[in-house]
C-alpha positions in Angstrom: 0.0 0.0 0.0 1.3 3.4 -1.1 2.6 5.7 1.9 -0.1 8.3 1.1 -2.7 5.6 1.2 -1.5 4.7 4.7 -1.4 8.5 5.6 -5.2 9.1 4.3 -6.2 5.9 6.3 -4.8 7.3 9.3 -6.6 10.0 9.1 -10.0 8.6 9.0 -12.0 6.7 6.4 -13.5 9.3 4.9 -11.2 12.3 3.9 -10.4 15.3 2.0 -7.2 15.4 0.4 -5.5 18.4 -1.3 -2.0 19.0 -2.5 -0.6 21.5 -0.2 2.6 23.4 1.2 3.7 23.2 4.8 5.5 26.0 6.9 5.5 27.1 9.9 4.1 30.4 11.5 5.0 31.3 15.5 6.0 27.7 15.9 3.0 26.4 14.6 2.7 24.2 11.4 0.3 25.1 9.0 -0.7 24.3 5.6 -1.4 26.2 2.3 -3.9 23.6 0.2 -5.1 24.3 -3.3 -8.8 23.5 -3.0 -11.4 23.7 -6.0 -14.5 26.1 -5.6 -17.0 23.3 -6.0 -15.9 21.8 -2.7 -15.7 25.4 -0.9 -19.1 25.4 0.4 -19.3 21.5 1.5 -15.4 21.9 3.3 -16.9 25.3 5.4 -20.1 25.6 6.9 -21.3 28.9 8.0 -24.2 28.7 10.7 -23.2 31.5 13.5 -25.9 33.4 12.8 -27.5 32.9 16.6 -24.3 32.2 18.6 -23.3 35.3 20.6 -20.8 37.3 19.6 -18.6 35.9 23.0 -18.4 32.2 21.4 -18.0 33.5 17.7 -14.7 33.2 16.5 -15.3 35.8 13.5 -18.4 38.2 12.7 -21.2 38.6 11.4 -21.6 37.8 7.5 -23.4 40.6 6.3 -25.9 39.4 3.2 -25.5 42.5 1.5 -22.2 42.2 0.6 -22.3 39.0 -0.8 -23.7 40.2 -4.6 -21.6 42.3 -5.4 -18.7 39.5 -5.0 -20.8 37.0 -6.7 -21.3 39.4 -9.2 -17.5 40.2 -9.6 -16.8 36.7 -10.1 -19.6 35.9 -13.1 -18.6 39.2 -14.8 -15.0 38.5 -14.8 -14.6 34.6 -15.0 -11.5 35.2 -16.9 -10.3 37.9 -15.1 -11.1 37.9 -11.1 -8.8 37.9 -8.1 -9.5 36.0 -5.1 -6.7 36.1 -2.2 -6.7 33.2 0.2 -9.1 32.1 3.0 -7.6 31.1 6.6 -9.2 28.2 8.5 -9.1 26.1 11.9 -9.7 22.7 11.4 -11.1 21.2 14.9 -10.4 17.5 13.6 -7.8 15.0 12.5 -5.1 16.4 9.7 -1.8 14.8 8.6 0.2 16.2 5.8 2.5 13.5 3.9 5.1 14.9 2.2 6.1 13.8 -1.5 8.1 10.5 -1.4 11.0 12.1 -2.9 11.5 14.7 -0.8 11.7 12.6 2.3 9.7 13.4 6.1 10.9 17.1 6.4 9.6 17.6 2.5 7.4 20.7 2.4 5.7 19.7 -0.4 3.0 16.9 -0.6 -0.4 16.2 0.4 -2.9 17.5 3.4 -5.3 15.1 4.5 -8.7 16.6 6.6 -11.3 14.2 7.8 -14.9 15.1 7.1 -15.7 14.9 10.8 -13.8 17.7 11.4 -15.5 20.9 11.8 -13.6 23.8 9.6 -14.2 27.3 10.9 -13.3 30.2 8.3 -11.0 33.1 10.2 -10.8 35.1 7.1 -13.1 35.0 4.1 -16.5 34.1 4.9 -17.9 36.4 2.6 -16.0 35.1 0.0 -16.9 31.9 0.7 -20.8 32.4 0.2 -19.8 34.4 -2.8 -18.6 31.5 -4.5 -21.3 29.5 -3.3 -24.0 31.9 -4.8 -21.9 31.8 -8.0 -21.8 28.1 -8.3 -25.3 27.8 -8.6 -25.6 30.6 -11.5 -22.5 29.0 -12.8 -21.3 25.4 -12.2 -18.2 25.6 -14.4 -16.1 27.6 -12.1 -16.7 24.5 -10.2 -13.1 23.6 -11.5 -11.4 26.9 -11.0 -9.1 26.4 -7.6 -8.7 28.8 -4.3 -5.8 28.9 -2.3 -6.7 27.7 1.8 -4.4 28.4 4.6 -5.3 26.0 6.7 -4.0 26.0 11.1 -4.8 23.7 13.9 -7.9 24.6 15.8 -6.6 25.6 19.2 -9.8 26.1 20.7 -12.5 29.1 20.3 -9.6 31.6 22.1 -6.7 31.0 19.6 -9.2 31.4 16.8 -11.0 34.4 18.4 -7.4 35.7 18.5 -6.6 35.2 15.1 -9.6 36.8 13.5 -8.2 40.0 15.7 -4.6 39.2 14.1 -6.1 38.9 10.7 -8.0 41.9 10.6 -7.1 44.7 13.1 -3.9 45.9 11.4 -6.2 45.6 7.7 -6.0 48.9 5.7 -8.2 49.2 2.8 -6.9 51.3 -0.3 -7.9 54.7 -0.3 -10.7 56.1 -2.7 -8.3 57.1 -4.9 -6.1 54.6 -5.0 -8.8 52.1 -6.4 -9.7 54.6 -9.0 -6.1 54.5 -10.1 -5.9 51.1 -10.5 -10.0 50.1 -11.3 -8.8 49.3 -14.9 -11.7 47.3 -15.3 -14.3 50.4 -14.3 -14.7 52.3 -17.6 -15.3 55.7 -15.6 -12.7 55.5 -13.6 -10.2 55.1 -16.3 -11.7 57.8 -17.9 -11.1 59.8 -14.5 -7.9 59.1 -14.7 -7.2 60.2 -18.2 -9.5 63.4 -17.5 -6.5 64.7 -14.8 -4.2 64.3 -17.4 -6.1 66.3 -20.0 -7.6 69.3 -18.4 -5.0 72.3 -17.4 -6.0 72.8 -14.1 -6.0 69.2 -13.2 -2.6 67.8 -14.6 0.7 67.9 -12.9 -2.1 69.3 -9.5 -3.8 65.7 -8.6 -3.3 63.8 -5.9 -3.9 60.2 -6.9 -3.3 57.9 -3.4 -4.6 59.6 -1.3 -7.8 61.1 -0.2 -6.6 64.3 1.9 -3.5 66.3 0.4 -0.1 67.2 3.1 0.5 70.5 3.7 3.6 70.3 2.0 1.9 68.5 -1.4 2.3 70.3 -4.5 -1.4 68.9 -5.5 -4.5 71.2 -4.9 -7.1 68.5 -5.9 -7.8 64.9 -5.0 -8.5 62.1 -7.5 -11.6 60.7 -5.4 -13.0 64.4 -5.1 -12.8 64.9 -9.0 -14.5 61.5 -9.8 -17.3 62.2 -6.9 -17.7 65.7 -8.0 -18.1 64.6 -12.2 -20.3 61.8 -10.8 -22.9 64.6 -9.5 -22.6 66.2 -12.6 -23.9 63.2 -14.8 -26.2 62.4 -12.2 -24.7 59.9 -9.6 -25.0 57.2 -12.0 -21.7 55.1 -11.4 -23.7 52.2 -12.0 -23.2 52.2 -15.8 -20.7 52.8 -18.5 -20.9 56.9 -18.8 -21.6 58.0 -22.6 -19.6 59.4 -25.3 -21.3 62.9 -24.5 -21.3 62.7 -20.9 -17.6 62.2 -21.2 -17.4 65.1 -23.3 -19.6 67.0 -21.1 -17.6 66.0 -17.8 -14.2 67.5 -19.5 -15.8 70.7 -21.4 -17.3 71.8 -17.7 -14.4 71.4 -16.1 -12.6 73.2 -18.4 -15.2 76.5 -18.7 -15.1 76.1 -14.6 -11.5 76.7 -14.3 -11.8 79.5 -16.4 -13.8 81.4 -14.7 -12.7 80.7 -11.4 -9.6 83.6 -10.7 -7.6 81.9 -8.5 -7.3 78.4 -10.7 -6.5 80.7 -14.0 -3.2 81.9 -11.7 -2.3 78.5 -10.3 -2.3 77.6 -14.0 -0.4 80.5 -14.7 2.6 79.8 -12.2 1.2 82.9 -10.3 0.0 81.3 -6.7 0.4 77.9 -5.7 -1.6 74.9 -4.9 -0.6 75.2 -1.4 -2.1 78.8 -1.0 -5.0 78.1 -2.7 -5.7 75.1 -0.2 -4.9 77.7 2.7 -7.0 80.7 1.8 -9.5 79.0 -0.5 -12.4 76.5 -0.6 -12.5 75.6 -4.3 -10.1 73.0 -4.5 -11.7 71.4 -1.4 -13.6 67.9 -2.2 -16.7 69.0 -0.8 -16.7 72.2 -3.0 -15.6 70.1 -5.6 -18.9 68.4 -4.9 -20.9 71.2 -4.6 -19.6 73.0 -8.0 -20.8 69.1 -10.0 -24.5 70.0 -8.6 -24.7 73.0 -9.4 -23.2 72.5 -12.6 -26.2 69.3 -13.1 -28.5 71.8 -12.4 -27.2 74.7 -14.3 -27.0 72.7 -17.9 -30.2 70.9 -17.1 -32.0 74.6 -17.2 -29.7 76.2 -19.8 -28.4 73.7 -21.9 -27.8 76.0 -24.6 -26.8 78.6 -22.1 -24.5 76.8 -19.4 -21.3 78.3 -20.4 -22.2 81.7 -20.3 -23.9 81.0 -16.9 -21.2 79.9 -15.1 -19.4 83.0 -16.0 -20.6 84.1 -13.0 -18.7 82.0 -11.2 -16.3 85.0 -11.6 -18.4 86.9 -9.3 -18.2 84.4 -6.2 -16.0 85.3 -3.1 -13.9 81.8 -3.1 -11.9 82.4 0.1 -12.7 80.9 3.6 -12.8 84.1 5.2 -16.2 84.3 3.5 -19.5 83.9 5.1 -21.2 82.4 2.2 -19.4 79.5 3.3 -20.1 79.3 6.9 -22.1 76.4 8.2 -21.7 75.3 4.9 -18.4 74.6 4.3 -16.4 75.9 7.3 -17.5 75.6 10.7 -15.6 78.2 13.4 -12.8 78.2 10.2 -12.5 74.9 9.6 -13.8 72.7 6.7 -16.8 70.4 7.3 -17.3 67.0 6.3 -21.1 66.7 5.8 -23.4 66.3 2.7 -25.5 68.3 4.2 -22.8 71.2 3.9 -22.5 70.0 0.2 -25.7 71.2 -1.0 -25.6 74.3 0.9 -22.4 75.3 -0.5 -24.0 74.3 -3.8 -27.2 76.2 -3.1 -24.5 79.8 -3.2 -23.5 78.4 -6.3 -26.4 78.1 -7.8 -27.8 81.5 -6.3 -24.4 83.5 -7.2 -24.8 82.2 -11.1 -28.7 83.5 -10.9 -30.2 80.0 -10.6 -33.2 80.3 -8.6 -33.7 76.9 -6.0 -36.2 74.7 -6.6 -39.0 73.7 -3.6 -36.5 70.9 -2.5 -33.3 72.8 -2.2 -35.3 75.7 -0.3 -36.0 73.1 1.8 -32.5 72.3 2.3 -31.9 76.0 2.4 -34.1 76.6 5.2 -33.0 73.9 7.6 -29.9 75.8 7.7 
């Protein structure tokens, strides 16, 4: 009888087996298994639901998040990325390594019994993901996922190790996944829009979503796409159009010239620093604020817009003003509300001669 038979009998009589790596991690052995997806659902059973959070060793799976993974795996079923999950198994495993490579081989193959209960530390979203895909999709049944898999040493260790896994976690800024979204047409086209409008190129900040003091950029990339996103109309959802691509860079463009104090950062005659220091333009929220008004402005002048926003000329930008004021800037400094958004774009639109509709009086008059 072949060693790994022996092995796989050891383990129990009936068993998973998976080719796998071994290391070892804070003195512990552990095991990275290839696993196919078809078996993902059957190898880890989710059913915490009604076990308090004390004797959980991970959290909650929130439902909502699971369709938009599913969805990114039957869109892309040539193209998506899944990292690892990280079990416990609470059960009999051996690993036997390849003949060849003799006992301390760290290559060979992982046996599990199916009595043992296997308890997802990292991934449990994922997991149902690929579950809810299956059934829309059984071929990905082949396609493999990689599974750490460690020793169950009892609900504390594991408790621990979701901590471990997921405290010291950072997820990429806003505008850090616009940068690299190649697969989001808008995005892309974000990205190419800071590198085609004056005011924008050479002035972006594309990592992060708040700018140093010291930075020589005066906008941020997530403030530009959330700010052209209100201009089309918040609809992210779908591929933007030829026009509203057009549109997006011709506003821009007829915004920063009519706003003073971009024409002389363009002109080498301030810099972005000062212009973050004295001004609210370049500010996300303002950024926001400008794309409604600028919806609103070309959906009642469409002919007109250009010459409307000429007005823009007219509008005290600095933060010493008290346009902005429980708008914008609250005891001098900037706010971070979406309430604050629409205010600042209700001056905006009020400045250019736009009279507010019933709704934005509404907003007006909470203030």
């Amino acid at each position: 009888m072949s060693k790994s038979r022996i092995a796989e009998q050891s383990v129990g009589s009936e068993t998973y087996g998976f080719d796998a790596i071994r290391g070892i991690q804070a003195k512990r052995e552990f095991y990275v298994a290839m696993c196919p997806l078809k078996i993902i659902p059957k190898l880890f059973i989710f059913n915490d639901y009604e076990i308090p959070p004390e004797l959980r060793a991970q959290r909650i799976m929130k439902d909502s998040r699971i369709p938009a993974i599913k969805n990114y795996i039957l869109n892309n079923p040539e193209d998506y990325t899944f990292s690892s999950l990280t079990a416990s198994v609470d059960g009999t495993m051996k690993f036997t390594p390849a003949a060849s490579l003799g006992e301390d081989g760290k290559l060979g193959r992982l046996y599990i019994n199916m009595d043992s209960r296997l308890l997802i530390n990292d991934g449990q979203h994922r997991r149902k993901a690929i579950e809810e895909a299956l059934k829309e999709n059984p071929d990905l049944g082949s396609e493999m996922i990689s599974v750490v898999f460690f020793q169950d040493d009892g609900l504390k260790r594991s408790q621990q190790m979701f901590s471990d896994l997921n405290k010291n976690a950072v997820k990429p800024t806003k505008s850090l996944n616009i940068l690299y979204d190649h697969r989001d047409k808008f995005s892309q086209f974000i990205v190419d829009l800071v590198g085609s409008v004056d005011i924008f190129e050479g002035r972006v900040e594309l990592e992060k979503t708040s700018i140093s003091n010291r930075s020589t950029n005066a906008f941020t990339l997530n403030g530009i796409a959330d700010a052209s996103l209100r201009l089309i109309g918040l609809r992210k959802s779908r591929k933007p159009t030829d026009d509203e691509k057009k549109l997006i860079k011709e506003y821009w463009e007829i915004v920063s010239k009519n706003i003073p104090e971009w024409q002389l950062l363009i002109q080498g005659k301030t810099s972005s620093s000062e212009l973050r220091k004295s001004f609210v333009h370049t500010n996300t929220n303002c950024l926001n604020a400008i794309g409604i008004a600028g919806q609103i402005i070309i959906e009642q002048n469409p002919d007109s817009w250009k010459d409307v926003l000429k007005n823009l000329k007219k509008i005290d930008w600095s933060r010493e003003s008290s346009d902005w004021e429980k708008r914008l800037i609250l005891n001098g400094q900037m706010q971070k509300h979406s309430a604050g958004i629409d205010l600042a774009a209700n001056v905006i639109l009020q400045k250019c001669g736009i009279s507010l509709s019933e709704d934005r009086q509404k907003i007006e008059d909470k203030l």
